[in-house]
Residue, then its C-alpha position, 0 to 999 in steps of 0.5 A: x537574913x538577907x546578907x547571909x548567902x553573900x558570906x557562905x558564898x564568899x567561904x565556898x568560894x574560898x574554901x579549895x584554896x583554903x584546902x590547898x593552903x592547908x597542905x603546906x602546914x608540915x612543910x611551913x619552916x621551909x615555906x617562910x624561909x622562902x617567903x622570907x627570901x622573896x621579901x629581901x628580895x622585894x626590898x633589894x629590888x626597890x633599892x635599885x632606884x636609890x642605888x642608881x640615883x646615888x651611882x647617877x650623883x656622883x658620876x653626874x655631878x651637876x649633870x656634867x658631861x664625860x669631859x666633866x666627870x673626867x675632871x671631877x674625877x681628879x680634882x679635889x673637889x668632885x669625888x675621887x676615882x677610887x669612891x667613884x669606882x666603889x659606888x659603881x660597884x654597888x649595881x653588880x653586888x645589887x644585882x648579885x643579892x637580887x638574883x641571889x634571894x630571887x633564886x632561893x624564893x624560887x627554889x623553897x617555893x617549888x620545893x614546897x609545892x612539889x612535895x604538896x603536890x605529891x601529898x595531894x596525889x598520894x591522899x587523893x590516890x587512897x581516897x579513891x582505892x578506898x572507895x566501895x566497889x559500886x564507886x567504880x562501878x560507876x566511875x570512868x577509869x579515865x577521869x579517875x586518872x586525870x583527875x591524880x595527874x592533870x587536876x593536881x598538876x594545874x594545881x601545884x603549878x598555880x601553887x608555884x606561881x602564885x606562892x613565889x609572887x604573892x608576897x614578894x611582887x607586892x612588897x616589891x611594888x610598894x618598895x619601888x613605888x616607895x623609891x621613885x616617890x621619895x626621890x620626886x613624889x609629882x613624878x611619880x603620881x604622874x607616873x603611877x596615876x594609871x595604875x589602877x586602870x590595870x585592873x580593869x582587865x585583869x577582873x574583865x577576864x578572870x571569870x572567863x579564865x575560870x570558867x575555861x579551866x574547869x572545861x579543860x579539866x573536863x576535857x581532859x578527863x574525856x581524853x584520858x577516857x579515850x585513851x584508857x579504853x583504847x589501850x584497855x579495849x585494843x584486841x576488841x578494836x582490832x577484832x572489829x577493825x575500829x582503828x579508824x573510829x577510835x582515832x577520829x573519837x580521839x581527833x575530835x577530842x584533842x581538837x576540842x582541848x586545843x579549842x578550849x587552851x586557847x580560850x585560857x590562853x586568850x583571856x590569860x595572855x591577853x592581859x598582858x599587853x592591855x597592861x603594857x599599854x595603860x603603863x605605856x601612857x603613864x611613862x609617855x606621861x612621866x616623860x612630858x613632866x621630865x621635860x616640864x620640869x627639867x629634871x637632872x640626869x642622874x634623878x631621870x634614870x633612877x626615876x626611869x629604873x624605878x618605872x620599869x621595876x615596877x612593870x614586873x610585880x604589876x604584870x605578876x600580880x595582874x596574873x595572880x587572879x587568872x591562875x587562881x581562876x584557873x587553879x579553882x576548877x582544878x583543886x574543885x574537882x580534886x576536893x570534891x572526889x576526896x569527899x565523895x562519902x563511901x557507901x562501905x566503910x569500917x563501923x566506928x565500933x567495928x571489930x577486928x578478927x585475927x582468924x576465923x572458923x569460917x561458918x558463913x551465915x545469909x539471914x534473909x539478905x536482899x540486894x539490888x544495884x539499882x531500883x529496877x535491878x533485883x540481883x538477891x531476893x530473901x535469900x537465906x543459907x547457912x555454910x559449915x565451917x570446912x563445907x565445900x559448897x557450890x553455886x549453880x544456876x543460869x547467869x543472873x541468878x546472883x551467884x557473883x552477887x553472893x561471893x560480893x557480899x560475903x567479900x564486903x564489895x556491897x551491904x546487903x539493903x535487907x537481912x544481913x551476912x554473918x561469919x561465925x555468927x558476927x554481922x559482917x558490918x561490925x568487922x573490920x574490912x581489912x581483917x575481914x577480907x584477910x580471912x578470904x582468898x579467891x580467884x575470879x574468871x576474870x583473872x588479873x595480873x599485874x605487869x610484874x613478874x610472876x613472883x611478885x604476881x603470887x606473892x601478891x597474896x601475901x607480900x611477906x611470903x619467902x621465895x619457897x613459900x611462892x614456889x610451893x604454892x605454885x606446885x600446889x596450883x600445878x604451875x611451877x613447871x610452866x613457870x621454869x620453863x619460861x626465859x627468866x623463870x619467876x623473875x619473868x615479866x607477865x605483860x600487861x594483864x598477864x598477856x605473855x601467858x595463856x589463859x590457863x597459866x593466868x588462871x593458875x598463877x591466880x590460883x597459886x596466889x590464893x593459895x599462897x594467902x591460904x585463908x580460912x575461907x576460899x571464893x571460887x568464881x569460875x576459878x578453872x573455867x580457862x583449864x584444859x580438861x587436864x589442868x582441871x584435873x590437876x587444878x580439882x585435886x589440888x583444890x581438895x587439898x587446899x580446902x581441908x579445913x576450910x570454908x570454900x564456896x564455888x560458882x560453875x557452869x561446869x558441875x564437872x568441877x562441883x560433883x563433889x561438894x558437900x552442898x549444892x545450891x541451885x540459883x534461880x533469879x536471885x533466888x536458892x530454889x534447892x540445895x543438897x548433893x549431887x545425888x540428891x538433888x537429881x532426885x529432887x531438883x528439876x532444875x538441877x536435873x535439866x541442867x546436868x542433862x544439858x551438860x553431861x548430854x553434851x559433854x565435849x561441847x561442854x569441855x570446849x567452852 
């Protein structure tokens, strides 16, 4: 029992390079032709001290000097120029192989890498757009970010690196040690004796490296944070003259990365040269037997090739600790977000519906975000198929919370939410949310054209069928007018636009889904009183046979509904029309006296 945490920690240890391995599995025919070329590549390598030996023999007979090679050049008995000038050629077509197989080692192994690279990005991007909405409502868009850009990018770099040397840097090492103890083992014991010392600081600095590396990632996720908000936040910045503040915000950000890279830096780099130098003491060493035992000249500079050969496989390998190090905090982070479980997800039984009639049901539902956040209490509500029913009460009555729900955003923590009399939690959310359109306050345009902005509702959608939507929405004459018509570019947000015509483009995109069931939150709160007109007459159209439920502060835009719920709370106090609910409702009555009283105050808001 004592022995069991050591092997789960070993396998926990493990198990993201484990995860990261297991990407390159589609791509493995690709992958060991590279490792396939990185071992002929080791092998050629190791060759070299043979070949410059053999080069060395017959250049340097006895060990002569140019006088001497001269003559054996021409005599009958040394070798003949033309054998000579063959064995000489053997270093260049050496060379051409090596570089010719490292080449291709290099090249499968990045392509390999690039392409889990981007089947990393892409499976860690859907993990998160599926998660349910109270992820994000707790996430920073920033680290979110850096998370799909930075973290998988350390990760397919290290996977580079790592997957070009781990196999073809010790194979290379055994060969050339195998090379230069073949042409004379004492030598190369006395070369290679210190070897193993080079391990010391590559373990003394791989903890460090590590632990550095998950603060860069942290860091980096702090800056990105900075900057999405900033970008995001600029007009609020601007309005407070808080240039100044965010700049030293991000000032202190990029000092604190700088600090902390050099930390890696450091203890990576730092390696290198304490490698350098234990092998620098081995050579001094090789060197004093050279002369001790008076070894040849050709035997000398294969021994010394064979020496300096395996300087790079021992520097790569006493790197591979500290990347995987590095590369742990980095494939940490992006596994662990892939298996952040979501709060919503499609029941393994969940059914999936083509169309739907669009009676909408609340039986008895209650809903918190949080332990001290009540936002529905025991609210019970049933909506006809085709009702046009509207949400009014002060804000935090829960009204948004409701259109949340019916969307799926959120489970209810008791009763449920039934759409024509299925649990919600038994459809699938694809087809459930195919069944709704909607249009928030907080409309969102995506930086495209206007086109594709509407068709955003329905991707398949033909051009006639986007500009009918946009007549409909009362759009369409405001989008010719514009330098490209639809083809123009809205800017970020829809920036280019005022707050109406974003609104309308929202509302033409609802439109353009047409679905059973419409959701109106504040959907003509940024139209002139005119527009609102125009935007009421087309809604009436529009929700001829469907289930449309409204939330506005405006009654002006709700008059008319078949059913009135008033909120309170997190709470239905009353329900009923417009008339009824002025003779039954106090709190209805205030508010329409509040509004009405007060109307250009009201129409201005």
């Amino acid at each position: 029992m004592s022995h069991s945490p050591e092997p789960s920690g070993f396998r926990s240890h493990w198990q993201p390079y484990a995860e990261l391995l297991s990407y390159i599995r589609p791509y493995k025919g690709r992958f060991f032709l590279g490792v396939g070329m990185g071992v002929l590549f080791a092998l050629v390598n190791g060759s070299i001290p043979l070949i410059v030996k053999l080069v060395g023999d017959r250049i340097f007979p006895g060990g002569a000097d140019q006088q001497k090679i001269a003559e054996a050049a021409t005599s009958s008995t040394g070798p003949g120029l033309e054998a000579v000038l063959w064995v000489c050629l053997l270093v260049p077509l050496v060379m051409i192989l090596r570089g010719f197989f490292s080449y291709l080692n290099a090249y499968e192994m990045s392509w390999v890498s690039l392409r889990v690279l981007n089947d990393i990005r892409s499976k860690l991007f859907a993990s998160i757009v599926n998660q349910s909405q109270g992820f994000f409502d707790k996430a920073q868009t920033g680290r979110l970010m850096s998370r799909i850009l930075s973290d998988t990018g350390v990760a397919q770099s290290t996977l580079s690196q790592i997957s070009v040397n781990l196999f073809k840097q010790p194979i290379a090492l055994i060969a050339g040690i195998a090379a230069v103890m073949w042409i004379d083992w004492k030598f190369s014991l006395v070369a290679l004796v210190l070897f193993p010392i080079c391990i010391v600081p590559v373990a003394m600095y791989g903890r460090k490296v590590r632990k550095a590396g998950r603060a860069e990632q942290e860091l980096a996720g702090e800056m990105n944070v900075i900057l999405q908000e900033s970008f995001s936040g600029i007009r609020v910045i601007k309005s407070f003259g808080r240039e100044r503040f965010m700049m030293q915000l991000f000032d202190n950000a990029v000092m604190n990365q700088f600090r902390n890279s050099m930390r890696v830096l450091k203890n990576t780099e730092i390696t290198t040269p304490l490698v350098e130098v234990v092998a620098a003491f081995g050579v001094g060493l090789a060197l004093f037997y050279v002369f001790a035992a008076g070894l040849t000249a050709a035997k000398f500079l294969a021994l010394m090739a064979g020496i300096f050969l395996l300087y790079e496989p021992v520097k790569a390998l006493s790197r591979i600790h500290l990347m995987l190090q590095r590369c742990l905090a980095a494939t940490t982070n992006i596994f662990e977000l892939m298996r952040e479980p979501r709060d919503i997800k499609d029941a393994p039984d969940a059914t999936t519906i083509t169309s739907c009639r669009g009676e909408i049901a609340f039986d008895r539902v209650g809903f918190s975000y949080g332990p001290e956040i009540s936002a529905l209490e025991d609210v019970s509500l049933r909506i006809a198929p085709g009702q046009r029913v509207a949400l009014v009460g002060a804000s935090g009555a829960g009204k948004s919370t409701m259109l949340s729900l019916i969307l799926r955003f959120y489970d209810p923590q008791n009763g449920a939410i039934l759409l024509d009399g299925l649990d919600l939690r038994s459809i699938t959310l694809d087809s459930l949310r195919e069944q709704v359109g909607i249009v928030t306050q907080d409309t969102f345009l995506f930086h495209d054209t206007i086109l594709n902005n509407i068709r955003f509702g329905r991707p398949e959608a033909s051009q006639e069928e986007v500009e009918e939507a946009a007549r409909q929405a009362y759009a369409h004459d405001f989008i010719l007018a514009q330098p490209q018509g639809y083809a123009s570019i809205v800017g970020d947000k829809g920036c280019k636009l005022s707050g109406g015509q974003q609104q309308r483009l929202a509302i033409a995109r609802a439109l353009l889904k047409n679905a059973p069931v419409l959701l109106l939150d504040e959907a003509t709160s940024a139209l002139d009183s005119e527009s609102e007109r125009m935007i009421q007459s087309a809604l009436e159209k529009l929700s001829a046979g469907k289930t449309v439920v409204a939330i506005a502060h405006r009654l002006s835009t709700v008059l008319s509904s078949d059913m009135i719920v008033v909120m309170s709370q997190g709470r239905i106090t009353d329900t009923g029309t417009n008339s009824e609910l002025l003779e039954k409702s106090p709190a209805y009555r205030k508010l329409y006296q509040m509004q009405f009283h007060h109307e250009p105050a009201a129409v201005d808001d």
